[in-house]
C-alpha positions as a printed NumPy array, in Angstrom:
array([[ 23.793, -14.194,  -1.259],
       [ 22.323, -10.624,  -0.964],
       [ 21.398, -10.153,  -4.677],
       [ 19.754, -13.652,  -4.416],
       [ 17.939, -12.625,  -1.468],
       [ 17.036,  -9.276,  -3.111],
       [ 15.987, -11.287,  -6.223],
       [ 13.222, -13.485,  -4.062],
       [ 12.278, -10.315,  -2.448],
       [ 11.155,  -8.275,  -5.652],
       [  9.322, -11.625,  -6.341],
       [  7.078, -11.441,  -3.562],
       [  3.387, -10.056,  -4.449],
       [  1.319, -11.326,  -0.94 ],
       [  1.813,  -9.933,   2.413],
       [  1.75 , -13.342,   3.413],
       [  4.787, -14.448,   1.507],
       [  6.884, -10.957,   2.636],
       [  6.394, -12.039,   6.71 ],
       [  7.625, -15.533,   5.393],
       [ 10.443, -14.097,   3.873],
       [ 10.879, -11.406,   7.266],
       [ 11.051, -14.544,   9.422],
       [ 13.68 , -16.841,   7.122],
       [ 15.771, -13.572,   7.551],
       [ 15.117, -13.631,  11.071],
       [ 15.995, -17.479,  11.774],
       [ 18.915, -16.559,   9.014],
       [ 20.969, -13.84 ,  10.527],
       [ 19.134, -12.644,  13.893],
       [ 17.003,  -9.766,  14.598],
       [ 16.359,  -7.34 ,  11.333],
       [ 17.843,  -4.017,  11.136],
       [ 15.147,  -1.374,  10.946],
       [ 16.277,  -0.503,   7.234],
       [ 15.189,  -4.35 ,   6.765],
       [ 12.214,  -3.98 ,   8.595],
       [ 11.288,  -0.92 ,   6.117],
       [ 12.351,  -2.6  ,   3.2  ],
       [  9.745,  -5.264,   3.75 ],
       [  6.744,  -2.346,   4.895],
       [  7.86 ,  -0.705,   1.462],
       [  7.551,  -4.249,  -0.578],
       [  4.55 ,  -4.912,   0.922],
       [  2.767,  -1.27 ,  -0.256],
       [  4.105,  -1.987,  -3.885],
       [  2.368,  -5.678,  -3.995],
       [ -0.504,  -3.549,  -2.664],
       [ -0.555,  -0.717,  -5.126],
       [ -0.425,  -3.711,  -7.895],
       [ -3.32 ,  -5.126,  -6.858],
       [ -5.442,  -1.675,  -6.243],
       [ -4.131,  -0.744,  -9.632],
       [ -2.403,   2.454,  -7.505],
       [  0.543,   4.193, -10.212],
       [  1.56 ,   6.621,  -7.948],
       [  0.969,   6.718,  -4.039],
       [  2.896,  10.036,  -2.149],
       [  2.425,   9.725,   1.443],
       [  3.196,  12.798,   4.016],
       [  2.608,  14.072,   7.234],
       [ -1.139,  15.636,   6.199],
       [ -2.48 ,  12.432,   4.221],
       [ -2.115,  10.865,   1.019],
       [ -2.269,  11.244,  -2.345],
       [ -3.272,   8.437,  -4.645],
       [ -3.397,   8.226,  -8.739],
       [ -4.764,   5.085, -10.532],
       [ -2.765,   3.601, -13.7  ],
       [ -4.912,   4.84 , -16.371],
       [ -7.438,   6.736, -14.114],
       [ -8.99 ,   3.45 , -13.458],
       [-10.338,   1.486, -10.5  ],
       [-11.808,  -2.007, -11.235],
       [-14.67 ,  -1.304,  -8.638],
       [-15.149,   2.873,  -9.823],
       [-18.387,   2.815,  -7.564],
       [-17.235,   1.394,  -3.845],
       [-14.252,   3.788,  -4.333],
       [-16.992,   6.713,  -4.609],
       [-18.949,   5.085,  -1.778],
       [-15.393,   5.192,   0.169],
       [-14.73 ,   8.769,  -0.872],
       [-17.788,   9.609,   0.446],
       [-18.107,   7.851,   3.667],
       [-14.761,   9.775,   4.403],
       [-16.404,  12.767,   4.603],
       [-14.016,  16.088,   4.647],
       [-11.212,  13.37 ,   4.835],
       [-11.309,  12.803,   1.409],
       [-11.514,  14.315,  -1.611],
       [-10.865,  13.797,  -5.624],
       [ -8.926,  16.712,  -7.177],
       [ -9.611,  17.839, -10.637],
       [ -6.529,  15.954, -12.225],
       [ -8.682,  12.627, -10.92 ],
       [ -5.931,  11.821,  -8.082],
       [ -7.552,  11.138,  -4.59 ],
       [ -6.314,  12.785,  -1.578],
       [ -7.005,  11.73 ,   2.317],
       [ -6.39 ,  13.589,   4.91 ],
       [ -4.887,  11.978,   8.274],
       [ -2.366,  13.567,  10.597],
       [  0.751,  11.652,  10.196],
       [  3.557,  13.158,  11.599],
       [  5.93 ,  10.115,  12.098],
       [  7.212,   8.18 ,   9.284],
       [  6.256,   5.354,  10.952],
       [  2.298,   6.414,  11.089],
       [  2.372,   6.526,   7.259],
       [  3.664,   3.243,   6.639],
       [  0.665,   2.022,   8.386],
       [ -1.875,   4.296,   7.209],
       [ -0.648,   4.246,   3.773],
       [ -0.946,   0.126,   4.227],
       [ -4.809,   0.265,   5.734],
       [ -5.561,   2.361,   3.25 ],
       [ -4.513,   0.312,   0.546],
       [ -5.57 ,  -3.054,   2.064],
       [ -9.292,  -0.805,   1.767],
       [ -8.598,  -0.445,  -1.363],
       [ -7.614,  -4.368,  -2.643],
       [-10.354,  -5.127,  -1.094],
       [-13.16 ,  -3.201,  -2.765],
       [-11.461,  -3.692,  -6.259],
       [-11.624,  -7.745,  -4.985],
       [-14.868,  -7.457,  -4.714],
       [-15.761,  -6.359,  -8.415],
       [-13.536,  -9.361,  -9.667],
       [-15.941, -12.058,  -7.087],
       [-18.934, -10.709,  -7.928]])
């Protein structure tokens, strides 16, 4: 039943679909361990990466560090718009990977900074692909 459950997991692409999936568990076998609870965060910032085209996202108590598959972002202008609006938050190293800076001391913080960020992200490469 667990590698089944697993299986349907690594399926899951939408947000959406992964707080389904959180409450089946929860009507299934009761309130979620917080390794459960991560798992699910952690899915959700991989369906998110795919989408941003994001290879590579290291998150830590200063910020993040993001690098694009192939150095590419389907929407290259909004992410220097982005960039920019940051400010001193923000800046693109010489090996092309972006890095923001936020103070994230708990693990918890960068799970949901890491996540906004992202979202951001889908959504200015979403916008290239409407318009």
């Amino acid at each position: 039943m667990r590698l089944g459950l697993y299986r349907r997991l690594a399926d899951l692409e939408d947000e959406r679909d992964i707080d389904a999936f959180g409450a089946e568990l929860t009507d299934r076998f009761g309130k979620l361990p917080e390794e459960v609870e991560h798992l699910l965060k952690i899915v959700a910032i991989k369906g998110l990466c795919r989408r941003a085209n994001v290879e590579k996202i290291d998150a830590g108590p200063k910020g993040v560090v993001l690098s694009f598959r192939d150095n590419t972002f389907a929407n290259p202008d909004a992410l220097v718009a982005f960039i920019r609006d940051q400010g001193p938050g923000a800046r693109v190293r010489p090996d092309m990977k972006v890095v923001l800076f936020q103070d994230w001391p708990q693990p918890e913080q960068r799970l949901k900074g890491t996540t906004l960020i992202l979202r951001r992200l889908v959504n200015l490469a979403e916008q290239k692909k409407a318009a």
